[in-house]
N, C-alpha and C positions, 0 to 999 in steps of 0.2 A: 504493500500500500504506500510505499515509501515516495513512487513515481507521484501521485497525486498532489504530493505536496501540500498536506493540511493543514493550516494555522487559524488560529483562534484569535483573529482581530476587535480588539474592545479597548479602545483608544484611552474614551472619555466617561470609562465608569458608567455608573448610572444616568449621566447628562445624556450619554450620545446612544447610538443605536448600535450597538456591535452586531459582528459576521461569525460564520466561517468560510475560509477562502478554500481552494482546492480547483486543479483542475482537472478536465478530463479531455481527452484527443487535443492537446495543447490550447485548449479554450478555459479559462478563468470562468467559475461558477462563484456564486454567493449564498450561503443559506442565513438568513435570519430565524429562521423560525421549522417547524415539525411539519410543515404545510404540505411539501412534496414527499413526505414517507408517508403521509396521513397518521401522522403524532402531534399528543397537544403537549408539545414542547413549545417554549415560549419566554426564551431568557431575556429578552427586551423588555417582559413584562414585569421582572423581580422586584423585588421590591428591598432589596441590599444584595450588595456586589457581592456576599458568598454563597448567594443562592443561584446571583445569574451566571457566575463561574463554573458552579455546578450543574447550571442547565445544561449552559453551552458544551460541557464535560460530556453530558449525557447525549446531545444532539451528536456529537463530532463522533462519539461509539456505533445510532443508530445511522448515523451519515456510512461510516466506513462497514457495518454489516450489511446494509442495504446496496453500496457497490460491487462488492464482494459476491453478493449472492444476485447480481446483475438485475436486482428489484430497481431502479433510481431510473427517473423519480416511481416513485410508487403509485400509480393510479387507481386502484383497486385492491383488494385483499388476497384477493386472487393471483395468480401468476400469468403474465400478460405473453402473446405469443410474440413471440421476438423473427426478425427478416434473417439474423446473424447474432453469433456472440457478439459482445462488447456491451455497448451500451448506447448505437443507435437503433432508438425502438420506434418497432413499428405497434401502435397505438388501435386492435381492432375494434375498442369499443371503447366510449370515454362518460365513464361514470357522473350522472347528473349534479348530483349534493355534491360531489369531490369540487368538480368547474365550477359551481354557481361560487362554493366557498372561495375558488381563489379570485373569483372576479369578485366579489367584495371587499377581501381583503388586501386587493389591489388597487382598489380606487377607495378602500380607507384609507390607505398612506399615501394616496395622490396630494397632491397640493391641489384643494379643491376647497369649496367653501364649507363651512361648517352644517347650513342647511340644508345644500343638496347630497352633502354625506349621508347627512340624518333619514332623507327621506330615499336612498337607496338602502340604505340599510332597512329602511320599513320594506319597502319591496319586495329585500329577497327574502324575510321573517315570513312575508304572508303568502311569496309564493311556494317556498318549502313547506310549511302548513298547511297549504292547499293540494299542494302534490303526496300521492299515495308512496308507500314504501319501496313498492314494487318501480314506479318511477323514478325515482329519487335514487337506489341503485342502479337503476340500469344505465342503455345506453340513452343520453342525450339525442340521437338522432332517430330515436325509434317514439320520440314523445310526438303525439298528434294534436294537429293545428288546432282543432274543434276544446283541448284542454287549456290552449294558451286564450280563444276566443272566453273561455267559459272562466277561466278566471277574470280577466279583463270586464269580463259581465257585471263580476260583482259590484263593480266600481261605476258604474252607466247613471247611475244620480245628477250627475249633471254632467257636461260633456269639459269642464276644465280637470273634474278629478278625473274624469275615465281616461283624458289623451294626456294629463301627468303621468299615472300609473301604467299607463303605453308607453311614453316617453320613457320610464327610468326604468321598466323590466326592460327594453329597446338598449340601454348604455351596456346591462350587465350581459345580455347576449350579445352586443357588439363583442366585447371585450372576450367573450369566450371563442367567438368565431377568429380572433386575431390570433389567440392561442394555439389552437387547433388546427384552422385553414380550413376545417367544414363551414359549410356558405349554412346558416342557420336563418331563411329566411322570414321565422316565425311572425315577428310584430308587423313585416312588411304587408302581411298579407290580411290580416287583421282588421277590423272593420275602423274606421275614423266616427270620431261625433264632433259635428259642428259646437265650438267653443260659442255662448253667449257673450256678449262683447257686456262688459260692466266698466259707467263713466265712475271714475274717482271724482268724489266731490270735494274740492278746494276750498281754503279761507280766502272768503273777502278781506281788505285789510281792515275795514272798522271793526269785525268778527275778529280778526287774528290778535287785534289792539287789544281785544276786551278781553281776550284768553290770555295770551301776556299778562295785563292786570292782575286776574284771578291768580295764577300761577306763581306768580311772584308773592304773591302774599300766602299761598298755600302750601307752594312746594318751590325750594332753591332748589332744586339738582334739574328739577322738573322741566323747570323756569328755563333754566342755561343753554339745559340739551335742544327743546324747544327753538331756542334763540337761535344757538348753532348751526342748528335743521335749517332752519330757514334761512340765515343768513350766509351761512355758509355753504349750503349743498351736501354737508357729511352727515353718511347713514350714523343713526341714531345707536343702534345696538352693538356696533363693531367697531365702526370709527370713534364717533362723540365720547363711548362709552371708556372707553381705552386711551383718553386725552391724557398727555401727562405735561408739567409744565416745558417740557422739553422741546416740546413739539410746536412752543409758541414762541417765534421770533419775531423779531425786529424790532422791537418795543410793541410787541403787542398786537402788529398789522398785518402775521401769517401764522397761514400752520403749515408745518412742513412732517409730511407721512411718508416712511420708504413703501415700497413697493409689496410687504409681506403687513403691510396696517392698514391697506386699505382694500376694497374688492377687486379693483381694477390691477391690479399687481403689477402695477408704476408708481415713481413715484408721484407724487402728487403735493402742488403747493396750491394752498387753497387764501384767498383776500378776506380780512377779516372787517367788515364793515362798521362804521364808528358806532349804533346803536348796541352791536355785539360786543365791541372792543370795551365801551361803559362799564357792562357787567363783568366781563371776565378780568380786564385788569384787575379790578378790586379781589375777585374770587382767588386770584395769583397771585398777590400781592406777598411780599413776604416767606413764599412757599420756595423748597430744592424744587431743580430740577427733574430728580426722579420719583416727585408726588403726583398721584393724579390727583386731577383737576377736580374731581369727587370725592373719593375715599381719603384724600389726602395722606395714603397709604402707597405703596409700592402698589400694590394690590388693586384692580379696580374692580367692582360690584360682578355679581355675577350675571350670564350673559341675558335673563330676564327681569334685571331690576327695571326698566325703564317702563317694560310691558307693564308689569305690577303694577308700578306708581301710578300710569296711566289710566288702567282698567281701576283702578281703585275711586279716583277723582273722577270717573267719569260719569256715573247717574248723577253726580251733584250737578256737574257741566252742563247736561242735557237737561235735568232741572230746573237752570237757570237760562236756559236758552242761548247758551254760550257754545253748544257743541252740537252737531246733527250725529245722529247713531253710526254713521259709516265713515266718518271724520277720525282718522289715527293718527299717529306722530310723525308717519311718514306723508301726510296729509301736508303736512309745512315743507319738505321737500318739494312736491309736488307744486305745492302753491309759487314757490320760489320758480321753479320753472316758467309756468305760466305766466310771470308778474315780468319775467325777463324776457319771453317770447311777445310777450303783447306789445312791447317797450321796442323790441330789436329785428324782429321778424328774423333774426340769424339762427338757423341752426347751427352753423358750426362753433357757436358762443354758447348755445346751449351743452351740448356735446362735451366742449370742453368743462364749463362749470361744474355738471353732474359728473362728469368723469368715468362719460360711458367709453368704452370700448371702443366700436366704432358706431356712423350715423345712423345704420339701422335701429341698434336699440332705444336712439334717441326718437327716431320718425314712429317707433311704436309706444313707447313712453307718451308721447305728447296727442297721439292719438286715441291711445288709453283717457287722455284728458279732456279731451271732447274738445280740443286745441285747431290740431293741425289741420283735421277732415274740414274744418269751416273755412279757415281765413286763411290756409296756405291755397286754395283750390278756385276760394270766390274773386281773385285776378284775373283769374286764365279762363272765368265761363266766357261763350260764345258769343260776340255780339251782332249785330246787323245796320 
């Protein structure tokens, strides 16, 4: 086993993610984890370095039995019919629950957002729950369309959850078809439901005045993020949430977020406008650098304080006729949008403020607004 050349690389302790290295036909492999022997070994997951020593101890023994006995990777419990010794295999059947597992586990350590994780991870919970046993070992290419349509049924309540839950079992079958090279054309063939189109409804400014008011006197954290939102353009739960005084130069007239702070995964310098700059210099004032701008802790709240707070003040809002029932905190993004598009008619000023991507998400953003369909369109009607 000498030729394989195995090392147990764990650089950074428990901060970083350790391997094992080893290769095979002069190609460099990487195991983090028990996933290709089908073992729940899992030393990245330890919880002190003399347990994850021991993992990895125990992975690099089932690593080199499992070459040895020309099992690797291991696809089944069973013994896989091979073209030749060694260790290129030929694959006749490719176990459902083994693939769906590593496409999720592959797009959990993707660099991907936190909620489109969440909700593949819901996916593949309900479509392994939904699938029989007898499916769920077998082969993957032997599961019929009419079972992928009938799950997909359950979800037909309105046509934005049935064509998510298309869309995200669609990512993890992508991802197993790249693995593979079997064309798995299951969701392609799958029926579609017309999405109902729903306008987000915006603050007027004398309506967004009066909510400032209230807020400011009911809730400071409230009040800021609120501010933020709107004056700034930055998501409330990820960005705003996560402000530390660090992030705010110049004397107070930017935020400056690298590329792994914000959605867009660029960087990003955002103009801080003087009714925002009011509140926050004072809320800064005083504070390290490495305080956030809330917790005044290292630490900032966790990722559903804001929801909370929100949903909390809210029957009093709407009580008071300060809030409409479908009005959120991304409602003040929103509103900023629109307050700039009415003002500039530029999308590529929009585009850049929100700090979408590119103009498509912005042309359906603003459409989403009951914006763009009106006043981008009513220059170019026909005349005579």
């Amino acid at each position: 086993m000498d030729s394989y050349n195995f090392r147990i690389v764990n650089l950074h302790g428990l901060k970083g993610r350790g391997y094992i290295s080893f290769y095979i036909d002069g190609k460099r492999v990487k195991e983090y984890n028990g996933n290709n022997l089908l073992l729940p070994i899992h030393p990245n997951r330890a919880k002190s370095e003399k347990e994850k020593n021991r993992l990895f101890k125990r992975l690099l023994t089932e690593l080199k039995k499992a070459i040895n006995e020309e099992n690797y990777p291991v696809i089944s419990s069973n013994p896989l019919p091979r073209k030749s010794k060694g260790f290129e295999i030929t694959i006749d059947f490719h176990q459902t629950e083994y693939l769906l597992e590593k496409s999720i586990n592959r797009k959990l350590h993707s660099n991907l957002s936190f909620y489109y994780k969440k909700n593949l991870k819901a996916v593949h919970s309900y479509f392994i729950n939904f699938l029989t046993k007898e499916e769920l070992k077998g082969d993957i290419r032997s599961l019929k369309q009419s079972r992928i349509q009938e799950f997909l049924d359950n979800y037909s309540s309105s046509g934005a959850n049935y064509m998510n839950r298309r869309r995200e079992l669609g990512v993890l079958l992508s991802s197993i078809q790249m693995d593979t090279g079997v064309h798995l054309n299951f969701i392609r063939n799958t029926h579609t439901i017309k999405r109902t189109a729903k306008l987000h409804k915006i603050y007027e400014k004398d309506q967004m005045i009066r909510i400032f008011s209230f807020l400011e006197q009911k809730h400071a954290n409230l009040h800021l993020c609120c501010l933020i939102c709107y004056g700034c353009f930055l998501r409330p739960h990820q960005e705003i949430r996560n402000l530390k005084v660090g992030h705010i130069k110049k004397d107070c007239s930017e935020i400056h977020l690298s590329g792994e702070e914000n959605k867009s995964g660029r960087i990003r310098i955002v103009y801080i406008p003087e009714f925002v700059k009011n509140f926050l210099s004072k809320r800064i004032e005083g504070l390290e650098e490495w305080q956030n701008i809330f917790t005044f802790s290292k630490t900032a709240f966790n990722r559903s304080y804001f929801h909370t707070q929100w949903q909390r003040l809210k029957p009093t809002m709407i009580a008071e006729n300060l809030l409409q029932p479908l009005q959120t905190l991304y409602s003040f993004r929103h509103s900023a949008a629109v307050n700039v598009y009415r003002k500039t008619k530029d999308l590529d000023i929009i585009k850049k403020l929100m700090g979408h991507s590119d103009m498509i998400v912005t042309l359906k953003y603003l459409r989403s607004l009951g914006e763009y369909n009106d006043e981008g369109l009513r220059e170019h009607m026909p005349d005579l």
